[in-house]
N, C-alpha and C positions, 0 to 999 in steps of 0.2 A: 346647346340644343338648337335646332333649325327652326325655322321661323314658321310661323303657324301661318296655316292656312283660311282660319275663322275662329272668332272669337264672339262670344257670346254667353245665355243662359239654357241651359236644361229644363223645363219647367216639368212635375210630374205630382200629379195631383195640385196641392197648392202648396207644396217644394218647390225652390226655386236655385240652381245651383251654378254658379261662374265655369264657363269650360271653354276649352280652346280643343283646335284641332288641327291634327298633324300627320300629312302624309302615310302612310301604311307603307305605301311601295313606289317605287319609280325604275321604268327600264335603262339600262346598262349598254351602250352599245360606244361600238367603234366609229369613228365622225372624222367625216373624209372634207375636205375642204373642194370649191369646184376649182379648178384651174385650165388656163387656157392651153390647149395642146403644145403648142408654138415656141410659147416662151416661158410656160409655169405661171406665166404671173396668174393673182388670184381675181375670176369672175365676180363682179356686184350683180347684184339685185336691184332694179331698181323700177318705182314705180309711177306709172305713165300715165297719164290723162288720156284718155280713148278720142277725145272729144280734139281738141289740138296737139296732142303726139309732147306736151312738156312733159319734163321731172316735177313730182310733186313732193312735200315733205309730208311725215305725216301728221303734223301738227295743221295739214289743210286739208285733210280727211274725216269727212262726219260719216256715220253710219244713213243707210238708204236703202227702206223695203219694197220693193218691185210690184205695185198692185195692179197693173196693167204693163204690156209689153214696153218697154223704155221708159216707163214712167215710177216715178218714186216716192216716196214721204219719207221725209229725211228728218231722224230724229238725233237730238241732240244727248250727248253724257247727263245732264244734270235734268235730263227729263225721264231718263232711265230711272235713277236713283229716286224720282218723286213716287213712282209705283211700287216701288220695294217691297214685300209684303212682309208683316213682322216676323216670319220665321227672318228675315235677315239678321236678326238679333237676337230672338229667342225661338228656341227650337223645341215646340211643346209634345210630350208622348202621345198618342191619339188611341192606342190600345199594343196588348201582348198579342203574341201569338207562338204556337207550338213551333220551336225551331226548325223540325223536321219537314212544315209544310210548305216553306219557302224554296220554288227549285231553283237552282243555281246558275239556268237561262237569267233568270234579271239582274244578276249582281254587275255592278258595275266597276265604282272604285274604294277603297280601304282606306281607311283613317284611324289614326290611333285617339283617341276621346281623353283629351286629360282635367281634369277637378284642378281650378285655381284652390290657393290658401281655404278659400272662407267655402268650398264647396267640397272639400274633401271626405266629411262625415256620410252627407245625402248623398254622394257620391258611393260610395264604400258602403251603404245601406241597398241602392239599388242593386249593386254589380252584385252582392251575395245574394240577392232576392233573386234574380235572373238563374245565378249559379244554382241556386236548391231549386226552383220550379221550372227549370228546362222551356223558358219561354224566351223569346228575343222582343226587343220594345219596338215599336212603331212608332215612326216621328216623320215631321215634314222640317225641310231645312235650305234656308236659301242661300245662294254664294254662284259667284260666278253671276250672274244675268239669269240662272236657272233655279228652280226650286225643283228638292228633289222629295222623294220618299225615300227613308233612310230605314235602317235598321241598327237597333244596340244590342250585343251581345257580349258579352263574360270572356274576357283571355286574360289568361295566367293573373294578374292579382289588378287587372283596370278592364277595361271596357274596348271594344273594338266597334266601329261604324262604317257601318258602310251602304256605299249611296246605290240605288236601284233604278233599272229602267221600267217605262210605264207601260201597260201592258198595249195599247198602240204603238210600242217602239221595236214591242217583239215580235222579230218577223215570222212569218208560217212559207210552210217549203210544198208546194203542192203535191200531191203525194204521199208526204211522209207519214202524214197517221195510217195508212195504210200498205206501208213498205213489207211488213212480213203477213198482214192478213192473210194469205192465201199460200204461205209455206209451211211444208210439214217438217219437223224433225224428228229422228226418231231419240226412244229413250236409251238405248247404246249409245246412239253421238252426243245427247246432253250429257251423259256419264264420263265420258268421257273428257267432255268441254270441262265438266267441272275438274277432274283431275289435270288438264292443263291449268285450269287458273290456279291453283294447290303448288303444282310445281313450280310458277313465277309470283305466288304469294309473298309480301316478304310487308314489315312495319315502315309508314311511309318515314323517309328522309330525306328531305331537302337539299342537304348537302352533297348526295351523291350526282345529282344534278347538273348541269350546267350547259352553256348553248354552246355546244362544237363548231356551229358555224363561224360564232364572235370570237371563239378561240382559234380558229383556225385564220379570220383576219387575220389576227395579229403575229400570228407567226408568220404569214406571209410579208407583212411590215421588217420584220424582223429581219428574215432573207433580203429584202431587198438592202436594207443599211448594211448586211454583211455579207453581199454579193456571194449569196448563196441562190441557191432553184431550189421550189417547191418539187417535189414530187406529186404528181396528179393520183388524188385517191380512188382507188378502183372503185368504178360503180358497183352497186347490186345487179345480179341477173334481174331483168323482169319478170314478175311471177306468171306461172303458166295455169291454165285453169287448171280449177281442179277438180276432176274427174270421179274422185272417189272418194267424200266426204272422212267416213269414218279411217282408212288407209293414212289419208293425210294429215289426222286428229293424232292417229299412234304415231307417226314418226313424228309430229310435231314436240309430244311428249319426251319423247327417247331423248330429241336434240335437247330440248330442256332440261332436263335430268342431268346431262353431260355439260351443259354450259351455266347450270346453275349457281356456282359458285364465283362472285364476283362478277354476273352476267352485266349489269347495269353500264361497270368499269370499262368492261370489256369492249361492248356493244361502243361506247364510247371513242374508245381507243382506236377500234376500227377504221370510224369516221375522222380523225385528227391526219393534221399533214405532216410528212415529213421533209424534210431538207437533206439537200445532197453538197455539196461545193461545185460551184460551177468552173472552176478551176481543176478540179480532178476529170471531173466531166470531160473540160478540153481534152485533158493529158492523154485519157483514155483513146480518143478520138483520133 
């Protein structure tokens, strides 16, 4: 099993229940190393006093908050940890709420929530109470130097957590509450919108997913160990305006209808590179 993230108590009502916590997710990508043009060899990193231009290690690095221009209050590790507030340890429910009113602008990261030995009952008592009355828990929970507001919720037979931002964190885009106030549609073109969403309707799956870009790395990796050439994947035309709402709603459906089947795949597939030999290439030439 992978190493937990925090370890602690649950606390709810005056239940109190051992848990640990564990990653939900973490991104997947392709990791390029830097190298010098020249000779391949591989670029360091390294970090430099401003002040006299040395290499410093980072065992001679303390943290420094800037409360005026160049000036600092430099605080130490073990003065951190004397402010801790107890969720760093226990992490108490503060109320329910209807799952649905939470919007999905605040979510931040996922954690799987697991009940030690001695907490697995309270544990398995909450997760079904959540499950029958369509509420998620509210809790506050510290780790990392941050305290967060978290939410608990019911997946498949344990509990899921996950950490939210505060609502000073969420930003407002000028304009946007009022991006369509002053457009009309008519009720032909929603009729028809909704028969486009109908026609790309489909039960969500994850698997059918995946990032064409990271895959498309790697196959370029690939070619190059087997002195092969990418093909360059045709761009998309740029869309043209468009003219005539309801006109470009029907053929949008039409296309749909036609590519419905395995569109996801398809759509996919498009976007993927392919290889040629750079040796027939020559021959040809």
């Amino acid at each position: 099993m992978a190493a937990s993230v925090w370890t602690g108590y649950l606390t709810f009502g005056l239940i109190s229940m051992p848990v640990r916590l564990f990653s939900g997710a973490r991104g997947s990508r392709v990791s390029f190393n830097m190298l010098h043009r020249e000779d391949h060899a591989r670029v360091r990193q390294q970090m430099v006093c401003s002040e006299d231009g040395k290499v410093i290690s980072r065992d001679e690095i303390v943290k420094g908050y800037e409360f005026r221009k160049g000036e600092y209050v430099v605080i130490e590790p073990d003065e951190i940890k004397k402010i801790e507030p107890k969720t760093a340890k226990a992490m108490e429910i503060l109320e329910f709420v209807p799952a649905g009113q939470i919007d999905p602008l605040y979510f931040e990261s996922s954690y799987y929530l697991m009940p030690e030995e001695a907490g697995k009952r309270p544990y398995a008592l909450l997760q079904k109470a959540l499950e029958e009355s369509e509420y998620v828990a509210i809790a506050k929970l510290a780790m990392h130097n941050r305290e967060y507001t978290v939410f608990l919720r019911p997946y498949k037979h344990g509990m899921m957590l996950h950490t939210m931002y505060y609502k000073d964190e969420v930003r407002e885009v000028e304009g946007f509450d009022d991006a369509t106030k002053d457009v009309q549609v008519k009720e032909a073109e929603v009729k028809v919108a909704h028969q486009l969403i109908e026609a790309l309707a489909a039960d969500w799956d994850p698997k059918k997913y995946y990032d064409t870009f990271e895959e498309n790395l790697k196959q370029l990796i690939k070619a190059r160990l087997e002195g092969k050439e990418v093909i360059p994947i045709d761009r998309a035309a740029k869309p043209g305006k468009v003219v005539d709402l309801m006109a470009a709603l029907k053929q949008s459906l039409d296309q749909m209808e036609k590519k419905k089947p395995q569109r996801v795949e398809a759509a996919q597939a498009e976007s993927s590179v392919k290889l040629r030999s750079v040796a027939k290439k020559r021959a040809k030439g």
